[in-house]
C-alpha positions as a Markdown table, in Angstrom:
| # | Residue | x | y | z |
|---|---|---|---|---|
| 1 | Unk | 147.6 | 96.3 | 59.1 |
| 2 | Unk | 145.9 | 98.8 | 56.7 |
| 3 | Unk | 142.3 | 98.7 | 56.5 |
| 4 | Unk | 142.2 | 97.3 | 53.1 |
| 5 | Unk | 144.3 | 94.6 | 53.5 |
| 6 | Unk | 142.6 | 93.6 | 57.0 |
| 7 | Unk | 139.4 | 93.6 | 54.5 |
| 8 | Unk | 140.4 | 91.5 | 52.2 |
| 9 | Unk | 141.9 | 89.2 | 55.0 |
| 10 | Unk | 138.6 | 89.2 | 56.5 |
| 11 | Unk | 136.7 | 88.3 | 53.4 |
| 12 | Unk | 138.9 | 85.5 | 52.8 |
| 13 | Unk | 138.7 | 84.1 | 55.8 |
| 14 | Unk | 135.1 | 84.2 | 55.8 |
| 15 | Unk | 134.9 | 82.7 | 52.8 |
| 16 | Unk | 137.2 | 79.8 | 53.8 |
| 17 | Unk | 134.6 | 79.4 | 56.5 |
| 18 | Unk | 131.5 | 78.9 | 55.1 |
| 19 | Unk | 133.7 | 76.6 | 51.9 |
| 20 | Unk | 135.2 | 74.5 | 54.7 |
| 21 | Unk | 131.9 | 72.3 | 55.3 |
| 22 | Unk | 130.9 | 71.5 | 51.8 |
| 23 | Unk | 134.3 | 70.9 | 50.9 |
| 24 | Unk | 134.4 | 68.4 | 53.3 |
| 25 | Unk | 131.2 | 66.7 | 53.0 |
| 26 | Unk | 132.2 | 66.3 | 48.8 |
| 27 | Unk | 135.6 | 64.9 | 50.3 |
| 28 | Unk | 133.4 | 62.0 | 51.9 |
| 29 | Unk | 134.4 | 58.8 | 49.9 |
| 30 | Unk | 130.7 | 57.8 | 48.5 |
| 31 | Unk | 128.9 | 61.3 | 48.6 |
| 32 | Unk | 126.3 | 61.5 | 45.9 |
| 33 | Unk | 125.5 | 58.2 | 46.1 |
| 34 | Unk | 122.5 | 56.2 | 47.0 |
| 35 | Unk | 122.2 | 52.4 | 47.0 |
| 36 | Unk | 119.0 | 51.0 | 46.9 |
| 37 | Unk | 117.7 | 48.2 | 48.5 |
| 38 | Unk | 114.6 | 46.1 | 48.2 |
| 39 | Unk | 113.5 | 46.2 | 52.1 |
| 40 | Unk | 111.5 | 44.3 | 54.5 |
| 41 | Unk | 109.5 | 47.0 | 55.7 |
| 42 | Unk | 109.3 | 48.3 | 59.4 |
| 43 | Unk | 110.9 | 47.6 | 62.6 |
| 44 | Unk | 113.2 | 45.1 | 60.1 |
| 45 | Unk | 114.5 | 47.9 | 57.4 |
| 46 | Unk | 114.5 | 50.5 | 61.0 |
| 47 | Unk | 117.4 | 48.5 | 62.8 |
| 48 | Unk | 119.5 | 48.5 | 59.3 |
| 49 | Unk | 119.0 | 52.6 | 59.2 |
| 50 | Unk | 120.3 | 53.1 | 62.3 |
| 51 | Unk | 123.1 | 50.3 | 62.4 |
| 52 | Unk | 124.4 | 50.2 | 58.9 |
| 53 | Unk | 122.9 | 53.0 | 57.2 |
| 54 | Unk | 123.4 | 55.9 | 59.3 |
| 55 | Unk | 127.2 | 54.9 | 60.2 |
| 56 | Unk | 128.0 | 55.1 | 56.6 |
| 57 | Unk | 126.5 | 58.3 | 56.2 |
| 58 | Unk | 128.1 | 59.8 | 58.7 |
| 59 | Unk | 131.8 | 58.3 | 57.6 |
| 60 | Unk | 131.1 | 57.7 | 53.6 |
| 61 | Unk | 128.1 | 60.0 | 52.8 |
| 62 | Unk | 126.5 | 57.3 | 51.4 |
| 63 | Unk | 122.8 | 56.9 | 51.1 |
| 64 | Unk | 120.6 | 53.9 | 51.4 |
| 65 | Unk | 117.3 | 53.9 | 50.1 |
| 66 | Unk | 114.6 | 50.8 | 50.8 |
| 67 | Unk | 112.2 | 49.7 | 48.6 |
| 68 | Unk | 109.9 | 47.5 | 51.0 |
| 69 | Unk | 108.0 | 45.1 | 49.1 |
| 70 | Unk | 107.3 | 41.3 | 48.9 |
| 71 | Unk | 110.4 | 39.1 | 48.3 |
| 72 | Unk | 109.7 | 37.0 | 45.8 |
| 73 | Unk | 107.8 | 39.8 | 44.0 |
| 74 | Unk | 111.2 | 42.2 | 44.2 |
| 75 | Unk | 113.2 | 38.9 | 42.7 |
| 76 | Unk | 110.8 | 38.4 | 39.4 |
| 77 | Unk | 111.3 | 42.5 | 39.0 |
| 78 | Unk | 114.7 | 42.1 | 39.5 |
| 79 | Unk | 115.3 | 39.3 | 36.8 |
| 80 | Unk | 112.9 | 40.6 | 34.3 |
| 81 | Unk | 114.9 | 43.9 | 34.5 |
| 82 | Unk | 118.6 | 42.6 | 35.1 |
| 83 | Unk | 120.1 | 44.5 | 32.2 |
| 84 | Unk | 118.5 | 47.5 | 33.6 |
| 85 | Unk | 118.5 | 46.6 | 37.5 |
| 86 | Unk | 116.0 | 48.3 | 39.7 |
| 87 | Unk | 118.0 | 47.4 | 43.0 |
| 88 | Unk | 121.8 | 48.0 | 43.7 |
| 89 | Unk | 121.7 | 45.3 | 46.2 |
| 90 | Unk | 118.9 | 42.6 | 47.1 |
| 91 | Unk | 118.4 | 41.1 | 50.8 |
| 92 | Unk | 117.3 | 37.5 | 50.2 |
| 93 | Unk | 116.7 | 34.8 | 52.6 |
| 94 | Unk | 118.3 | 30.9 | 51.8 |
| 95 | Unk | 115.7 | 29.9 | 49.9 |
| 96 | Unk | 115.6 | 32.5 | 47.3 |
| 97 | Unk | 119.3 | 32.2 | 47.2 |
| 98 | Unk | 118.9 | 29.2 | 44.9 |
| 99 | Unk | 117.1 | 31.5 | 42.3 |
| 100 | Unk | 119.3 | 34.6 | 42.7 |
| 101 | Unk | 122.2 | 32.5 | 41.8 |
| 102 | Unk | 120.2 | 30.8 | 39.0 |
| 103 | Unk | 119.4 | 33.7 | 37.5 |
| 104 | Unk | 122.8 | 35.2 | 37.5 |
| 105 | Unk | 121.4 | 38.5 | 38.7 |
| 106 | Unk | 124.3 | 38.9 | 41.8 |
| 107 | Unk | 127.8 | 39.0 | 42.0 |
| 108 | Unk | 130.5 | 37.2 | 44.0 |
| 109 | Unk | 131.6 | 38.8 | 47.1 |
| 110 | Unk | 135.1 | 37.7 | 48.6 |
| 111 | Unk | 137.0 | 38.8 | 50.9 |
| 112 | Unk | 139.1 | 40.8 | 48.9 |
| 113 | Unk | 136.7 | 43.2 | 48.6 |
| 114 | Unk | 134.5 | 42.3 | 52.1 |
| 115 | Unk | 137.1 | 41.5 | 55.1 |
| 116 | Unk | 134.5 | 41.3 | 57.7 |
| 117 | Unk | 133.4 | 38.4 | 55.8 |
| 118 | Unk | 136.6 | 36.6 | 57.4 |
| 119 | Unk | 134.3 | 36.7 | 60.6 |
| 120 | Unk | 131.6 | 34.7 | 59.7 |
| 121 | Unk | 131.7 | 31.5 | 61.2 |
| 122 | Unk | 132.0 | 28.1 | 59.7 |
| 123 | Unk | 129.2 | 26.5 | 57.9 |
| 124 | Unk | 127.2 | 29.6 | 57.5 |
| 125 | Unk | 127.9 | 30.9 | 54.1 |
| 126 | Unk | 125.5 | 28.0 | 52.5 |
| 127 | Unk | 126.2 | 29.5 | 48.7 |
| 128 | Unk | 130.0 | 29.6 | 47.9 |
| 129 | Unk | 131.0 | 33.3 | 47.1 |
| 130 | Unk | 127.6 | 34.4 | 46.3 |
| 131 | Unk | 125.8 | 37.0 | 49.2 |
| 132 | Unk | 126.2 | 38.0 | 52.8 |
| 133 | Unk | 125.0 | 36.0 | 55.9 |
| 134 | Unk | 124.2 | 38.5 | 58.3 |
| 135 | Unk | 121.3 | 36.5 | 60.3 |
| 136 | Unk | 119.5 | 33.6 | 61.2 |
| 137 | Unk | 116.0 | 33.0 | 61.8 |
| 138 | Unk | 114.8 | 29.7 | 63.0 |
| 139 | Unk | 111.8 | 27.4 | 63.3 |
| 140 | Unk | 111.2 | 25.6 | 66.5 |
| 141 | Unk | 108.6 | 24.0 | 68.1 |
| 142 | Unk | 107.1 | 26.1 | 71.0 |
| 143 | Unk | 104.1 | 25.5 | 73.6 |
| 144 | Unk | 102.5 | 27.5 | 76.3 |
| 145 | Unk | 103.7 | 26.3 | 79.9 |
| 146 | Unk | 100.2 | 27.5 | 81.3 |
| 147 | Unk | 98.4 | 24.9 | 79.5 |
| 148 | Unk | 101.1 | 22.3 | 78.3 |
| 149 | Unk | 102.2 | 20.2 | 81.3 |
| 150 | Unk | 104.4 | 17.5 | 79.1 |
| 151 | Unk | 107.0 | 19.8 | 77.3 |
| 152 | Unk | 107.6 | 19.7 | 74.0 |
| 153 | Unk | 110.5 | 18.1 | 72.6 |
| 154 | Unk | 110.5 | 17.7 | 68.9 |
| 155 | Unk | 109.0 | 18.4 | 65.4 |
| 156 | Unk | 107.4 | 15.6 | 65.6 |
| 157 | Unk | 105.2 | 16.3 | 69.0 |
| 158 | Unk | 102.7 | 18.2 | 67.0 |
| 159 | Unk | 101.2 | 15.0 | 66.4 |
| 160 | Unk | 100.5 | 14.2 | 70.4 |
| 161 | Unk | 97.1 | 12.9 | 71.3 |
| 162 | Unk | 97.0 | 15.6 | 73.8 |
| 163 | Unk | 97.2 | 18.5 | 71.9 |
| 164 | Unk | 93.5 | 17.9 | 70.1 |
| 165 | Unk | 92.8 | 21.0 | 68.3 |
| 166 | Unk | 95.4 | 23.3 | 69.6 |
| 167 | Unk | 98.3 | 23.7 | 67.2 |
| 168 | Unk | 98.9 | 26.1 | 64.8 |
| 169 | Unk | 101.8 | 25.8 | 61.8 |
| 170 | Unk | 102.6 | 27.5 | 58.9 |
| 171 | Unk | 100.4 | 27.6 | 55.8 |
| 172 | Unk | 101.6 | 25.3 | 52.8 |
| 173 | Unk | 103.9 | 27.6 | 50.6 |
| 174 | Unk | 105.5 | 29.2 | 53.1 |
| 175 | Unk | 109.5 | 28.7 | 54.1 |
| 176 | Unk | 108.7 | 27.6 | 57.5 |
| 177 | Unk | 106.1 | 24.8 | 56.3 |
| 178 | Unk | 108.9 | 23.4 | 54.1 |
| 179 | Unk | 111.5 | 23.7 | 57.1 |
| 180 | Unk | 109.0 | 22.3 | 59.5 |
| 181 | Unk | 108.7 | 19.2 | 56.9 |
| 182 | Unk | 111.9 | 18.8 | 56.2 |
| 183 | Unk | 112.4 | 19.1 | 60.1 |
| 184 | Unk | 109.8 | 16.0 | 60.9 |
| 185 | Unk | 110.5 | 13.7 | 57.9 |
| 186 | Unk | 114.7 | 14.0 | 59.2 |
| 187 | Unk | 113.4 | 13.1 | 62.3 |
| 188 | Unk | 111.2 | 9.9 | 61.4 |
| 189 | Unk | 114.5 | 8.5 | 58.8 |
| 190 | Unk | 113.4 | 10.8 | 55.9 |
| 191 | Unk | 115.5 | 13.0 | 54.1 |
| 192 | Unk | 114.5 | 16.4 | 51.5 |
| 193 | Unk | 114.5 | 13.3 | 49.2 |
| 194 | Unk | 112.0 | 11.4 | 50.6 |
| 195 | Unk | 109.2 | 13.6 | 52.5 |
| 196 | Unk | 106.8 | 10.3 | 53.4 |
| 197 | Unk | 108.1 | 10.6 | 57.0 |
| 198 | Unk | 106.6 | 13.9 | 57.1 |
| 199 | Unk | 103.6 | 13.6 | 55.0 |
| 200 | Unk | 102.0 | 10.7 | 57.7 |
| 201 | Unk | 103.2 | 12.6 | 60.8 |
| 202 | Unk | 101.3 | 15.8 | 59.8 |
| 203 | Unk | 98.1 | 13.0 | 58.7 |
| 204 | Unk | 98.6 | 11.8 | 62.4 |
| 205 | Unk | 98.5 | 15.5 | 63.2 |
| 206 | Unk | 95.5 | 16.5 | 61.5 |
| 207 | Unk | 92.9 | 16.2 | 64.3 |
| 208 | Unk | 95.4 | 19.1 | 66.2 |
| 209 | Unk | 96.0 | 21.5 | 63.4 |
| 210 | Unk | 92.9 | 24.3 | 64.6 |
| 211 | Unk | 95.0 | 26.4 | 61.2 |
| 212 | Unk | 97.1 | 26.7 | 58.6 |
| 213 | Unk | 98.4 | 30.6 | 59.4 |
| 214 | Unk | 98.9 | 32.6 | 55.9 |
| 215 | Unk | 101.0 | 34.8 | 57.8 |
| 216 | Unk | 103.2 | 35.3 | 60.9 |
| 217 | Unk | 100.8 | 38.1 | 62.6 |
| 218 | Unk | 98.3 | 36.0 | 62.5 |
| 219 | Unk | 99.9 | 33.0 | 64.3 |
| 220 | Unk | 101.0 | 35.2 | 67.2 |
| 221 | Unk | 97.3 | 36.9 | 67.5 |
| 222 | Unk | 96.3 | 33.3 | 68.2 |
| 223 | Unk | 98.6 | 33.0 | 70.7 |
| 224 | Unk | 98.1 | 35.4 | 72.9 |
| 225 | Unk | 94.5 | 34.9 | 72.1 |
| 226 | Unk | 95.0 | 31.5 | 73.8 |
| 227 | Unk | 93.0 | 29.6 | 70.9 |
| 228 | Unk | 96.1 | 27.3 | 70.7 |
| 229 | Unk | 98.6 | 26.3 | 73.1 |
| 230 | Unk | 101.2 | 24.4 | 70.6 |
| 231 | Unk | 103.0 | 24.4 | 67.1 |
| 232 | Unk | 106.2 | 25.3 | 65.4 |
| 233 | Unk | 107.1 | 28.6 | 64.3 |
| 234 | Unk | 110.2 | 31.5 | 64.2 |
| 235 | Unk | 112.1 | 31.3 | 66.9 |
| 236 | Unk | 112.2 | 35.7 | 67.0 |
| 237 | Unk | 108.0 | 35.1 | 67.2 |
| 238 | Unk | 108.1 | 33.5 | 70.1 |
| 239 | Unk | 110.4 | 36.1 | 71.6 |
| 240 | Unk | 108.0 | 38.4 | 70.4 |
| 241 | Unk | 105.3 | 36.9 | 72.1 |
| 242 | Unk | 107.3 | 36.0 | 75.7 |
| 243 | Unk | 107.8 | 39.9 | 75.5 |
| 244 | Unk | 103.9 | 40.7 | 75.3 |
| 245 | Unk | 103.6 | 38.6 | 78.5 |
| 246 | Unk | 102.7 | 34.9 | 76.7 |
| 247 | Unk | 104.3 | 32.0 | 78.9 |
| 248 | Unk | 105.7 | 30.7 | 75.6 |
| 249 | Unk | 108.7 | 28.1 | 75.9 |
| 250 | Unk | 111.0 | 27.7 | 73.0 |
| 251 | Unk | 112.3 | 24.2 | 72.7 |
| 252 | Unk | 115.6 | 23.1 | 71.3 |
| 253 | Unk | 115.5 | 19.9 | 69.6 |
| 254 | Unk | 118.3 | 17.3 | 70.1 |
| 255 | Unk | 118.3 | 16.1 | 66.7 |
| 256 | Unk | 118.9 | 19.8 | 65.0 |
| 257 | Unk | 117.3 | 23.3 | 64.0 |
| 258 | Unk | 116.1 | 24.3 | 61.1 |
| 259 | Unk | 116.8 | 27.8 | 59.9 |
| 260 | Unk | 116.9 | 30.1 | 56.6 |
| 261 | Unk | 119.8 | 32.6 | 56.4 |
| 262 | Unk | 119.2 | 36.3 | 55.3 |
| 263 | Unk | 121.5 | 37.5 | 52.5 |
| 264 | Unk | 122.8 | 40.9 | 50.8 |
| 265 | Unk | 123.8 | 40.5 | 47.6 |
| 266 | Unk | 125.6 | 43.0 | 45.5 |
| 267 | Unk | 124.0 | 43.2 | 42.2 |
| 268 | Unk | 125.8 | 42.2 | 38.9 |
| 269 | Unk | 125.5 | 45.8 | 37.1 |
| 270 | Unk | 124.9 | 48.1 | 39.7 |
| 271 | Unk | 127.2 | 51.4 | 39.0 |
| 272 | Unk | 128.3 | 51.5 | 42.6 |
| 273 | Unk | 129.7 | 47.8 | 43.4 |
| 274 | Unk | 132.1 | 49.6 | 45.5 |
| 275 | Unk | 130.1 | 51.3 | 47.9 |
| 276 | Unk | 127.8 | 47.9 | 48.0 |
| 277 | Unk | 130.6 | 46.4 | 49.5 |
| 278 | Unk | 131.3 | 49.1 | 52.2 |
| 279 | Unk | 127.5 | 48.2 | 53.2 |
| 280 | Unk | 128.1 | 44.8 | 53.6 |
| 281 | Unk | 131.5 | 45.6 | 55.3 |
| 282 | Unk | 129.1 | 48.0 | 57.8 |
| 283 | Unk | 126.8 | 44.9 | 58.1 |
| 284 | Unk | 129.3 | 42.5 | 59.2 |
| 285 | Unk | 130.8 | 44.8 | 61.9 |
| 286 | Unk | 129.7 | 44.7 | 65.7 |
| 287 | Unk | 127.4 | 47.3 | 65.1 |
| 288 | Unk | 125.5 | 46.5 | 62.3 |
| 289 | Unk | 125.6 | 42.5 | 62.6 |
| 290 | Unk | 123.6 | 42.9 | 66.1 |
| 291 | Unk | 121.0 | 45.3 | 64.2 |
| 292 | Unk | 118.1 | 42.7 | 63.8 |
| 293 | Unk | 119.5 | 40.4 | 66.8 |
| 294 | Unk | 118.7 | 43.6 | 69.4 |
| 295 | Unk | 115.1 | 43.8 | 67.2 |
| 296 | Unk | 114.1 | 40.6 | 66.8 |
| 297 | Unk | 116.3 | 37.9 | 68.3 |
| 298 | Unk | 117.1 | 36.5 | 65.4 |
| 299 | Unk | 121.0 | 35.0 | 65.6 |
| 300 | Unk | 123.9 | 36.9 | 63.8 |
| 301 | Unk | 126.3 | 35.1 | 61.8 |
| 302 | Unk | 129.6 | 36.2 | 62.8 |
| 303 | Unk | 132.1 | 35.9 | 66.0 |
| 304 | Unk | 131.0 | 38.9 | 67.5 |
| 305 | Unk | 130.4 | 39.1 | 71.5 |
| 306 | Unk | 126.9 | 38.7 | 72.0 |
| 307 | Unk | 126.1 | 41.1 | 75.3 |
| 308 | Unk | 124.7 | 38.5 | 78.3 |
| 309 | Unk | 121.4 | 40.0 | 78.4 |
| 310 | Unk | 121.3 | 39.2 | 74.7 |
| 311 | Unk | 123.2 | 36.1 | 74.2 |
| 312 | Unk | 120.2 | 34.8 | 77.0 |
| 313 | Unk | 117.8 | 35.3 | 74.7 |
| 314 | Unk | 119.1 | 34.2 | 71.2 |
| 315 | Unk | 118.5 | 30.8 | 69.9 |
| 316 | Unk | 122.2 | 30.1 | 68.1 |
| 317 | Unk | 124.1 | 31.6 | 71.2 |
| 318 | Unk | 127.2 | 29.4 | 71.4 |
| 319 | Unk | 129.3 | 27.3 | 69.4 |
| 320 | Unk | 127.2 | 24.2 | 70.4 |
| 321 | Unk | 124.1 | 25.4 | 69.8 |
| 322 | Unk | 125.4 | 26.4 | 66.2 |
| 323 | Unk | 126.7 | 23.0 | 65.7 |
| 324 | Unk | 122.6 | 22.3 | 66.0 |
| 325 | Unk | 122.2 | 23.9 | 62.8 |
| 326 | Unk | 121.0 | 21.7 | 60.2 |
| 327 | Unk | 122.5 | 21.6 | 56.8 |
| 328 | Unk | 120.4 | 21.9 | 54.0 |
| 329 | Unk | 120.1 | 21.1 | 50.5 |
| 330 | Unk | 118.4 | 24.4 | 49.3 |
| 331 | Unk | 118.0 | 23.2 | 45.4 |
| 332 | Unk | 116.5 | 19.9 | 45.9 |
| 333 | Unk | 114.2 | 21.2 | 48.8 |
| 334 | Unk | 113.1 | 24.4 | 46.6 |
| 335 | Unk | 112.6 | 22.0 | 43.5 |
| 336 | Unk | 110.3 | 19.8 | 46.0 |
| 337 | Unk | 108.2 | 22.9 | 47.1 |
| 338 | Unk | 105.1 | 22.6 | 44.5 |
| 339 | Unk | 105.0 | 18.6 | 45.3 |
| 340 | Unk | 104.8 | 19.2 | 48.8 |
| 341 | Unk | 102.5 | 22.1 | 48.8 |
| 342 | Unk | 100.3 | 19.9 | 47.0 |
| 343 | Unk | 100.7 | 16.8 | 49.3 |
| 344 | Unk | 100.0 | 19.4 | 52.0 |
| 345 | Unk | 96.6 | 20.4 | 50.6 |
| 346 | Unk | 95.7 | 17.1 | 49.8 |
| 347 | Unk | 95.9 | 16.2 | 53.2 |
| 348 | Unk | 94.1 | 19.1 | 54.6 |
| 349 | Unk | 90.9 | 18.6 | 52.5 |
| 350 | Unk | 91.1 | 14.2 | 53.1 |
């Protein structure tokens, strides 16, 4: 080969070298893009990075960004700037379900354009077409087997004579003190229509309650604190605090569990509905739909094969403990939640 011509062979080839990466990343399917995605904050918005987000960069190119904030502060944004969103997507638990579909800020996801959705198992898509089910966090009653000698066994057993001054719920306002409610007034022959059950349970209660906690932290500080030895909260807390080394028992009530399902939504107007659906595809595989079961223990919503170290450990492990579930009537409990927060406080300052 003459010199020139091996030149200009080399030259080529080098330059086929160094173009061979970028071509290939701008061949990825979504590069360019970011979605973004009001968060959770910490551990939570962590385990969706590394599950969902960084699989889809690696095969897409796509890029998620999350905006961590307060729910229902990211859904009044949202609404007041729906012809403009500020989110391509919006994670939302059951309860603010009702007002994303209200407000007609989301889209309809089917099949069609999310076949993992085909895995999600009956009974757990509470909203027709509208968002992704991709876990399940539910309120029990707990105790602490050092102190508690007669196991819990209800709702309704935070009103025990024996438990004088050592249970803690969730503050009024909150989704687990309407859960926990709607839990105790189904139990006593109430319904979300008629809350009196509940209402003279938690009067018959009063003399236990040592607080209200405003938030989650809180509750488990006063656990492993030891200040109380009984109440109701998230079933991924008490996980939490069994970790840390509290002897904390989650009970399983035979009537049913109460639970709020977290959502994805796709966002009506968002530019890139297509690559909001390979999120939620991502979400619903193994991979991603185990994300926040590894972190937190709360359940996933699909068929997928829970691991035996994990399946020991999640709440809504089998088909019969899903068949606890309770159903519930989101709208008429949300449109109860200023009456019952102010039956609540009425009851606290009698």
């Amino acid at each position: 080969m003459k010199k020139r011509a091996f030149l200009k062979f080399a030259t080529t080839a080098a330059a086929g070298a160094l173009v061979a990466p970028y071509v290939r990343a701008q061949s990825k399917k979504f590069a360019g893009i970011t979605l973004r995605v009001n968060g959770y904050g910490g551990l939570y918005d962590e385990a969706l990075k590394k599950s969902v987000v960084a699989p889809l960069d690696e095969k897409y190119g796509l890029k998620v960004q999350f905006i961590a904030g307060s729910t229902g502060t990211d859904l009044v944004k949202l609404i007041a700037n729906k012809d403009q969103p500020p989110y391509d997507m919006f994670m939302a638990d059951s309860s603010f379900m009702v007002e994303l579909v209200k407000a007609g800020v989301v889209d309809e996801i089917k099949p069609s354009d999310v076949p993992n959705l085909k895995r999600i198992l009956p009974g757990f898509r509470e909203f027709g077409d509208y968002g992704v089910p991709f876990d399940i966090a539910s309120i029990v009653p707990v105790h602490n087997s050092k102190y508690i000698r007669q196991p819990l066994t209800s709702y309704s057993d935070i009103a025990r004579p024996d438990l004088a001054g050592r249970v803690v719920i969730a503050a009024p306002g909150q989704i687990a003190s309407n859960l926990h409610l709607l839990a105790i007034a189904e139990e006593n022959g109430g319904s979300v229509s008629n809350m009196e059950p509940a209402f003279k349970v938690l009067e018959a209660a009063k003399p236990n309650i040592a607080a209200f906690a405003q938030q989650t932290v809180a509750l488990v500080q006063m656990y492993q604190n030891e200040e109380v030895y009984a109440g109701i909260c998230w079933d991924g807390r008490a996980h939490e605090l069994r970790t840390k080394g509290a002897p904390i028992v989650t009970v399983v009530p035979p009537k049913g569990i109460y639970s709020t399902t977290d959502y994805i939504n796709v966002v009506k107007g968002t530019k890139y509905p297509e690559a909001a659906h390979a999120y939620a595809e991502q979400l619903l595989s193994d991979q991603g739909i185990l994300a926040t079961p590894q972190a937190f223990r709360y359940s996933p919503t699909t068929d997928v094969k829970l691991p035996d170290e994990l399946s020991k450990e999640l709440l809504l492990n089998s088909p019969e403990r899903s068949n606890l579930k309770k159903k519930i009537d989101w709208d008429t409990l949300w449109a109860n939640r200023s009456a019952m927060i102010e039956r609540v406080n009425r009851i606290v300052r009698s």
